[in-house]
C-alpha positions in Angstrom: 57.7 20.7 32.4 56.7 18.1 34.8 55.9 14.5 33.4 52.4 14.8 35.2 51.5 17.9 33.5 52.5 16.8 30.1 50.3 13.6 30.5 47.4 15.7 31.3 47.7 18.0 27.8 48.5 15.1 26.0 45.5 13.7 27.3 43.4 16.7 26.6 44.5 16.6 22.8 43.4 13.4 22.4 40.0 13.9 23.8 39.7 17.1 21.9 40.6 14.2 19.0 37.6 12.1 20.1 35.7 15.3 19.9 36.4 16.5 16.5 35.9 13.1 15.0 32.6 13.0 16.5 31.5 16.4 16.1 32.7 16.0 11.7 30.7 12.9 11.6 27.9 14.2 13.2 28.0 17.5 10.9 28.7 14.8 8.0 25.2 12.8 8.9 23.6 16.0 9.5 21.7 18.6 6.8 24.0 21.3 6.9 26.9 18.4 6.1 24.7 16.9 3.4 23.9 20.7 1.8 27.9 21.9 1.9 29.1 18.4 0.1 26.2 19.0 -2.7 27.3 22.4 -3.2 30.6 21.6 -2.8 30.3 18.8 -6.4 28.3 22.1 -7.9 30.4 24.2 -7.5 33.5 22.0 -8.2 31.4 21.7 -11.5 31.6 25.0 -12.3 35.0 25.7 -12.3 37.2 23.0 -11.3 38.4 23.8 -8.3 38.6 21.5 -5.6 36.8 22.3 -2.1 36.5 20.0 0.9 33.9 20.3 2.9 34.0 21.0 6.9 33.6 17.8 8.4 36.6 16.3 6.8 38.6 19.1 7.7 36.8 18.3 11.0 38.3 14.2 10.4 41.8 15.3 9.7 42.0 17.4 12.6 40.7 14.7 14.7 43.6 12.1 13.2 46.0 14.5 14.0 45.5 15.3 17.4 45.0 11.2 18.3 48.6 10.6 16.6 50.2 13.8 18.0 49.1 12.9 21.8 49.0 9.3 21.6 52.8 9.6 20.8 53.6 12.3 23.1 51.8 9.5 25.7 53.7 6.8 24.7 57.2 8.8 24.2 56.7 12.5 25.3 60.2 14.4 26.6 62.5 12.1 28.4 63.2 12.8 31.9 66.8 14.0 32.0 69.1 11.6 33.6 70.3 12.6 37.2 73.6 14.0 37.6 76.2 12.6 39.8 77.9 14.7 41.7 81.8 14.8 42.3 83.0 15.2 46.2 
């Protein structure tokens, strides 16, 4: 794959990071958030499982892809070296 090209999904991961860490905080702030985390305890009261609720999925998903394509940024596949050739 060309260097180029691998900038360009590296930087669409880490927009789609910026994304879901807006879009989990936003469903955090937001009724349907606020409902799922009370339900969530309620539940959790009843019978001890744990459950996490859909905008920290949301978070975690968001970390993930800002570490995953700011590395492949910074690092990504090295170019192989160019071969010399024998005459």
């Amino acid at each position: 794959m060309h260097r180029f090209f691998q900038l360009l999904l590296a930087l669409a991961a880490f927009v789609g990071g910026l994304w879901l860490l807006y879009a989990g905080y936003g469903r955090g702030l937001s009724l349907a958030g606020k409902t799922e985390i009370g339900l969530s305890y309620m539940q959790t009261g009843f019978d001890g499982k744990a459950r996490v609720p859909t905008h920290r999925w949301m978070y975690a998903g968001g970390f993930a892809l800002l570490i995953g394509s700011t590395w492949w940024m910074m690092k990504g596949r090295p170019t192989p070296p160019k071969r010399k050739r024998r005459r």
